[in-house]
Structures are given as C-alpha cells and as structure tokens.
C-alpha positions as CSV (number, residue, x, y, z in Angstrom):
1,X,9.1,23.5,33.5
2,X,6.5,26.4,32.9
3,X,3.4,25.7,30.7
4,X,4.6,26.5,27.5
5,X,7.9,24.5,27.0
6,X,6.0,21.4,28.9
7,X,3.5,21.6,25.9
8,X,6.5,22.4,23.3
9,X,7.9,19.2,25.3
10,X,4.7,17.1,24.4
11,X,4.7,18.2,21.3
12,X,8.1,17.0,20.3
13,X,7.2,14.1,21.7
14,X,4.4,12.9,19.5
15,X,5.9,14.4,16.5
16,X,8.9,12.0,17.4
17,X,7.0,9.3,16.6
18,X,4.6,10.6,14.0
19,X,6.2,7.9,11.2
20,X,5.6,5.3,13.0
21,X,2.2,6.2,14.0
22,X,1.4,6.8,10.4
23,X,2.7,3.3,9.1
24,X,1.1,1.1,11.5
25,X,-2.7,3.4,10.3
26,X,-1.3,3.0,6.7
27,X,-1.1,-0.5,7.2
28,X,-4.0,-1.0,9.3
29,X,-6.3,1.5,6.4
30,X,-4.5,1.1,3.5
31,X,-5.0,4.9,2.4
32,X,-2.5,7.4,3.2
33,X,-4.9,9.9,3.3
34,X,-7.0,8.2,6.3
35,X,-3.8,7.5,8.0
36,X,-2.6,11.1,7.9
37,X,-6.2,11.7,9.6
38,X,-6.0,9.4,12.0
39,X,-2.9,10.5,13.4
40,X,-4.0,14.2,13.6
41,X,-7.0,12.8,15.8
42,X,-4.6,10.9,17.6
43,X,-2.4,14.1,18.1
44,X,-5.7,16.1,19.5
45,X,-6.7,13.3,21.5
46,X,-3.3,13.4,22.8
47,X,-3.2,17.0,23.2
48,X,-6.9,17.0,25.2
49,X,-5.0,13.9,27.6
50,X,-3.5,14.7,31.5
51,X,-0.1,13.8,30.0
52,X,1.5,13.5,33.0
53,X,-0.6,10.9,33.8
54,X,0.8,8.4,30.6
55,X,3.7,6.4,32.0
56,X,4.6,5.3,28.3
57,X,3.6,7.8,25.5
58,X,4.5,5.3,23.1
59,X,1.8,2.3,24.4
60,X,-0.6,4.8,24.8
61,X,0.0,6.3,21.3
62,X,-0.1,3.1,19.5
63,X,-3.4,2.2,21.5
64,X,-5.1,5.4,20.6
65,X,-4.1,5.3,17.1
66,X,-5.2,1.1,16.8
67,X,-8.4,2.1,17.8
68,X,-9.3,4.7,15.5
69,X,-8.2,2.8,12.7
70,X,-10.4,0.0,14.0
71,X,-13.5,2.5,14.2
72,X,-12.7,3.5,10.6
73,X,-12.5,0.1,9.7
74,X,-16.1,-0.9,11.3
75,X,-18.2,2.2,10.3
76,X,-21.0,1.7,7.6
77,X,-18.9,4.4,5.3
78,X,-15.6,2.1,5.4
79,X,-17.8,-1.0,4.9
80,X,-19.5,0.8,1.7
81,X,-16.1,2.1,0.6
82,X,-14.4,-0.9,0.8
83,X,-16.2,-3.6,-0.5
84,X,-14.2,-6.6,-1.3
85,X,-13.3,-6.2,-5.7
86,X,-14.1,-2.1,-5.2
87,X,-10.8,-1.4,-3.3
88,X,-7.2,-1.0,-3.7
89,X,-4.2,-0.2,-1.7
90,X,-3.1,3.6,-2.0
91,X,0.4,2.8,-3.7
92,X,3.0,4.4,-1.7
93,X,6.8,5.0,-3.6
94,X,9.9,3.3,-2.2
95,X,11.3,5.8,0.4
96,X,7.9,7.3,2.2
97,X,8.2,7.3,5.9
98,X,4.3,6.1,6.1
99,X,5.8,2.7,4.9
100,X,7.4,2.6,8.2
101,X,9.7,-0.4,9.4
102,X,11.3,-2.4,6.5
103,X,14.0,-4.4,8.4
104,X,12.7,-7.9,8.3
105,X,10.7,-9.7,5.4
106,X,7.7,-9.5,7.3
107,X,7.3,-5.6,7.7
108,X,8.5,-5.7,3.7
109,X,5.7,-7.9,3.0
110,X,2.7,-6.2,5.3
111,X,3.1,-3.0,3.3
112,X,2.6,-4.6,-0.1
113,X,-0.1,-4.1,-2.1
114,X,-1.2,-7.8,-2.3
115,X,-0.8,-8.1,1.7
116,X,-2.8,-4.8,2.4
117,X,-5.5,-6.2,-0.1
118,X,-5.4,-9.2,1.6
119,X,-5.9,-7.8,4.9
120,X,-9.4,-6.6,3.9
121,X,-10.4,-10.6,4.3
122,X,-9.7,-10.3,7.5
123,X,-11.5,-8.8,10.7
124,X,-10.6,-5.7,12.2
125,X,-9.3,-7.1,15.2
126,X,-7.9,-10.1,13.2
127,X,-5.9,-7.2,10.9
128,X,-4.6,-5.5,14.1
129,X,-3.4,-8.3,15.8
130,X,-1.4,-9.8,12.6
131,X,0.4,-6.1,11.8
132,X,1.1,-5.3,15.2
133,X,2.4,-9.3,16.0
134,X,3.9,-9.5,12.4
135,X,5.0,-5.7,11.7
136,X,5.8,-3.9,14.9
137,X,7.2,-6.9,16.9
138,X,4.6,-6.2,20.0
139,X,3.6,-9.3,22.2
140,X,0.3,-10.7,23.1
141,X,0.4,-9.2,26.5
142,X,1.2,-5.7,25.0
143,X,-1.4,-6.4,22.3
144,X,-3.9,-7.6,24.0
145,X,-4.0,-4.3,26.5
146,X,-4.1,-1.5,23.2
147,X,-7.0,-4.1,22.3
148,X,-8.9,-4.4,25.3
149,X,-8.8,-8.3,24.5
150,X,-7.5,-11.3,26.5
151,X,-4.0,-12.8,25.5
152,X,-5.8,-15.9,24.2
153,X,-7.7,-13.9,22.5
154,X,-4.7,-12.0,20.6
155,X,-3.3,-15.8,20.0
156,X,-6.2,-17.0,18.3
157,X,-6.9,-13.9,16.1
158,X,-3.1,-13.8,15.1
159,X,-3.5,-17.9,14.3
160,X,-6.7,-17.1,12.5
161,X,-4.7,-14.3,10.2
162,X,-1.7,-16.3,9.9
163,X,-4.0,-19.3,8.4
164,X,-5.9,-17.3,6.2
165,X,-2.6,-15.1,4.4
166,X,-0.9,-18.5,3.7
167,X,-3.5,-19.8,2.1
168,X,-3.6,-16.9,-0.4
169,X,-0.1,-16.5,-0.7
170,X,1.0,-20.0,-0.8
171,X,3.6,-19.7,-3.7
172,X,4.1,-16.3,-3.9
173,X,6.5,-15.8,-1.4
174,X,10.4,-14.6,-1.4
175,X,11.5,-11.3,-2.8
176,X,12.8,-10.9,-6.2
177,X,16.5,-9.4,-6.8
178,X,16.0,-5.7,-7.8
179,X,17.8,-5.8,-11.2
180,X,15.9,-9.1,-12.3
181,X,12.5,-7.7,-11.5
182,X,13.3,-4.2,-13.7
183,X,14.2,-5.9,-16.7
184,X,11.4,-8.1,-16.7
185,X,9.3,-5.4,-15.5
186,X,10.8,-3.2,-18.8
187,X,10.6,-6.5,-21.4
188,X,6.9,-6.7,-20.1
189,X,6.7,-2.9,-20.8
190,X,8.2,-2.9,-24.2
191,X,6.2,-5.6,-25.1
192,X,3.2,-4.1,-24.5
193,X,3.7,-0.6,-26.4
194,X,5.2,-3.0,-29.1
195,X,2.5,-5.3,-29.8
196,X,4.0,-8.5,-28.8
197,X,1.5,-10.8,-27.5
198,X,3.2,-14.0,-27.3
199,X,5.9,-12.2,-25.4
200,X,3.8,-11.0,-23.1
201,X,1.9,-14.1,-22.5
202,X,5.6,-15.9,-22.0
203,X,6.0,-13.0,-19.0
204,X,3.2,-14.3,-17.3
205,X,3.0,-16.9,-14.6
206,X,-0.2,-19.8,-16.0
207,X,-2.2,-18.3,-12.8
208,X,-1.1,-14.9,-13.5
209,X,-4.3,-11.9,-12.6
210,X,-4.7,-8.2,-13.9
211,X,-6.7,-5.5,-11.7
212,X,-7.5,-2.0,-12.8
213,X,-9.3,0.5,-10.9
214,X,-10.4,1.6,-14.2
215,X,-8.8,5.2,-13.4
216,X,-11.9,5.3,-10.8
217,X,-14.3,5.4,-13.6
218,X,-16.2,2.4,-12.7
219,X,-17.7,1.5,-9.4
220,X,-15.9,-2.2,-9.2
221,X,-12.3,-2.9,-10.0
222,X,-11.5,-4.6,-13.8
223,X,-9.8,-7.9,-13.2
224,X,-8.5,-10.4,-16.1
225,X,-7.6,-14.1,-14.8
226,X,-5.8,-15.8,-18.0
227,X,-2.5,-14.7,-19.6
228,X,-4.0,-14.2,-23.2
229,X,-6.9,-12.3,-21.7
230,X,-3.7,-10.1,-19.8
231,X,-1.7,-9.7,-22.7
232,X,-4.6,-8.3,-24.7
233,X,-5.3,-5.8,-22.0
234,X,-1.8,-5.1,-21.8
235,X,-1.5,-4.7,-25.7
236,X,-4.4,-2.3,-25.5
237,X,-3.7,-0.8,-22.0
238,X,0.0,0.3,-23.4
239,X,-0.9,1.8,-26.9
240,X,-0.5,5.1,-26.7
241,X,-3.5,7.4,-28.5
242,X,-4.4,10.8,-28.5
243,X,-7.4,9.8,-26.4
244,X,-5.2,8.8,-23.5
245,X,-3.3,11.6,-24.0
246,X,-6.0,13.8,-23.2
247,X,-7.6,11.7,-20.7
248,X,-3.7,12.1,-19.1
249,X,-3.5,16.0,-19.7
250,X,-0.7,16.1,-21.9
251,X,2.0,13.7,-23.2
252,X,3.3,10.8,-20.4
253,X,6.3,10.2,-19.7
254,X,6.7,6.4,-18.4
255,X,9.3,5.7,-15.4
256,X,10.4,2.9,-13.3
257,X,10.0,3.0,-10.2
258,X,9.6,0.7,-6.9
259,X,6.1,1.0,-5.0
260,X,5.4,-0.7,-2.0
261,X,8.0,-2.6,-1.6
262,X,7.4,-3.9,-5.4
263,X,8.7,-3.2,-9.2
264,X,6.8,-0.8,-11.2
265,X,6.3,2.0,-14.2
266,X,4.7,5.3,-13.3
267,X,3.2,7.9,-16.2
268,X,4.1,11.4,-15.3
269,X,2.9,14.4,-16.5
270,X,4.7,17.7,-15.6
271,X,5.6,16.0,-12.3
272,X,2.4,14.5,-11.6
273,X,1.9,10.7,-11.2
274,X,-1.3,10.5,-13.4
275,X,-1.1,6.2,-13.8
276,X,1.2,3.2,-11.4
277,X,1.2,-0.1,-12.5
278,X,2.8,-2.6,-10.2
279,X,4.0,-6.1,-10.4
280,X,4.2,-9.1,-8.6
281,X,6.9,-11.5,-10.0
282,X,7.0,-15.1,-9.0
283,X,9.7,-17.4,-10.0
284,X,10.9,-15.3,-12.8
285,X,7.5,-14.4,-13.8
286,X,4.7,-11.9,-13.7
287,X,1.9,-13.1,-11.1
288,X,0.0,-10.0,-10.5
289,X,-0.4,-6.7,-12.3
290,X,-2.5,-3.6,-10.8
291,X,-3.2,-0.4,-12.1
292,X,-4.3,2.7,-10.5
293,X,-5.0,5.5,-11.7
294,X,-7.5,7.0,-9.7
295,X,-6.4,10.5,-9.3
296,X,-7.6,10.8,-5.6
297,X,-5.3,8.2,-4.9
298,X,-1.8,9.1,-6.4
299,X,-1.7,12.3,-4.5
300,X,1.1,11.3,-2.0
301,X,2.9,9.4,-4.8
302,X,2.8,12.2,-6.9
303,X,4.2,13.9,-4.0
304,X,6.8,12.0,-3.0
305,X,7.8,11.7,-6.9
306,X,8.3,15.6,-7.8
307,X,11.0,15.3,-3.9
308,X,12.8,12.1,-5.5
309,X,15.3,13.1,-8.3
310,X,14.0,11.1,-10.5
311,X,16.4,9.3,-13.1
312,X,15.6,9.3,-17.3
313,X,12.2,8.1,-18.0
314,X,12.2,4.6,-19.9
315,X,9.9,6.0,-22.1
316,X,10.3,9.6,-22.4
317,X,7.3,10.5,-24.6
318,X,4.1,8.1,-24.5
C-alpha cells in the first residue's frame, strides 16, 4: 500500500469511530463543543502517531481521547468554568450521534442532564472510570491501562462513583413512558402560559427543584427548591411579553421535543433554538426543571433542530 491510500486508510479508520469518540468526551465534559475539540486533538495526535505500531486503534483511541478530557477537566480554566451551581450540561436533542450508545438504561441515564451534572461531584478519574465501567462496557483491566492506574484502583474509583450517584438519585430512577411524560410535560406548559398556579404546584413532586442559567446573564445558575416558589417562576417564566420577544429576536414558536434522553419544549425562532427547558418526571410528577438558554450553548441543538423535520409547534406563536 503506497503512502497515500495508507493515510486515506488511517483516516477512515478514525473517522469510523469518530461518534463514539465524541460521546464518551461528551459524557466525560459535558459540552459538545469541547468534545468536538478533543476529538480533533485526538485525530492530530493520531495523525503525528507510527500507526503501524498500534495493535488496536480502538484502545489506543479511547486512551488518547480519556486523557485529554481528563486534562480539560483538571486545568485551572475548567475548574473556574465549572464551578459547582455555575454549570450545566450542553442539552443535546434526541437523535445526535455525540449521545452515543443508548442500548441499556445505564448509557440512557449517563447522558442525562441530571447524571452529567452529577458527574461534576465526582473526580476526574472517579468520572472516567464510572462512564467507561457503566457506559462503554470496558473492564477494569482495559480501564485501568487507558488510565495508567492499577485494577484495584479502577474498582475503588468505580465503587466510590457508584456510592455517590445513588445517593443523589435515590428515588429518581426508572424511565418514564414517552406519551405520559409529553402530556404532562404539555399540562405543565399550558399551565404556565395560563396562569394556573395550583395546577402547576399539583405537577410538581413535594421535593421538586427549578435551575435556570438565567440565559447566561448571571454568573451562578437561578435555582428555586419549593413547588410554590416553582410555579411562580413558571407563571412568570411562561408569560409571554414583548420584552421577551425582543430579548428572543422575534416571535417564539414553542415545540416538544426530547433532550438527553428526557421530555422537553424548545422556543424557536426562524429555526434557531433560542430557550430548552427539560424535565425530570418522577412517579407521575415533575422532579426537576432546567432552563437554558445560554446562546453559546444551543448551538448544536439548534443544529441538529433545523436537520430534524420538526412536527407542528404546540404553541405556534409565543
């Protein structure tokens, strides 16, 4: 094979596994954007690599990509960045390849926006470990070489992970049957543009929590811990005003839509994603609402949104 179609060769080889690169740093980061990066420096490191050398382009792809993640993940930037009630997942919409494997419950579940905010309790290593254990299927021998760790080592980070996403989502496990958690998702919505505050409040789970990145006007995420304190948000949140409008650029349509893995409406403007509220629903209830509207991180949504043939807007002029 002459120079040329070898590198075509290698070429087609990474870019045959480009998805899944990109979902285990999507899961690993939590942006898409830094997970996009991370697999081009992956692709040059690969490129600058004596490939004949790697026995299994795979392992040694997964191990390259692991480890810039977890270099992102310790830098001073990330640690500003990221500071735990000043972060939120970057909301992905049902369909992306970047959410990767979705055969079991537990590579469902790792790509939600409550697990990838719960992974920033964890350690970097302690993050690894649990989505490459719980997401990819990988064992503690193959783990423990991308890390450079021992295989008790990989045990006792992946116990420690374990122990400390149970605890937070003790309760709040299962998933939710598609057409149940739209029309609660749409009573929840009509509520809200209607007023209805008792309604709203009989939505809600008693432990039920509200976080907004406050359309990334505010340095620290807005969160809201009671149901009547929710409602009122909600109430206020969903009334549309010319203010809004503006602050929107033009007149929103609203849309359902699923996002990470979870039920949710989406404002769109002339094809752009310009607001995504998702909802985490619990025993026939709403647990958890977020709200982004950050516009540096709906880029890929809005993407992926103006490639999906959208259906008719449940609200067609906000």
């Amino acid at each position: 094979m002459d120079s040329i179609a070898s590198d075509r060769f290698d070429i087609d080889r990474f870019e045959a596994g480009r998805n899944r690169l990109a979902s285990l740093a999507y899961r690993l980061l939590g942006s898409a954007a830094d997970a996009e990066d991370v697999v081009q420096d992956a692709f040059l490191h690969w490129q600058a690599a004596d490939r004949q050398r790697i026995r299994v382009p795979e392992a040694w792809l997964t191990k390259v990509v692991t480890n810039l993640c977890l270099d992102r993940l310790r830098s001073a930037r990330a640690r500003r960045e990221r500071t735990v009630g000043a972060w939120l997942p970057e909301p992905l919409l049902d369909g992306d390849p970047m959410l990767g494997p979705a055969d079991t419950f537990e590579q469902r579940e790792s790509v939600s926006l409550a697990v990838l905010t719960l992974m920033e309790r964890l350690s970097p290593f302690e993050r690894a470990v649990y989505l490459l254990r719980e997401a990819f299927s990988y064992g503690h021998a193959e783990i423990a070489e991308i890390l450079d760790i021992s295989e008790s080592a990989s045990q006792q980070h992946l116990h420690r992970a374990r122990r400390r996403v149970t605890a937070e989502r003790r309760g709040r496990d299962g998933e939710v049957d598609p057409a149940s958690a739209r029309r609660i998702v749409e009573e929840f919505l009509t509520a809200a543009v209607s007023g209805r505050t008792e309604r709203l409040v009989e939505l809600l789970t008693d432990d039920a929590t509200a976080i907004s990145d406050g359309a990334g006007l505010t340095e620290k995420l807005l969160r809201y811990d009671t149901p009547r304190r929710i409602a009122a948000i909600a109430r206020a949140g969903f009334k549309p005003t010319p203010a809004k409008r503006r602050l929107a650029g033009g007149t929103p349509a609203i849309h359902y839509a699923v996002v990470n893995g979870a039920p949710a409406v989406l404002a769109v403007v002339d094809d752009r994603v310009v607001g995504s509220v998702t909802f985490d629903i619990v025993g026939g209830k709403i647990a958890t609402v977020r709200g982004i509207a950050a516009p540096a991180r709906l880029g890929r949504l809005t993407e992926a949104w103006r490639h999906s043939g959208t259906g008719a807007p449940i609200i067609a002029e906000w």
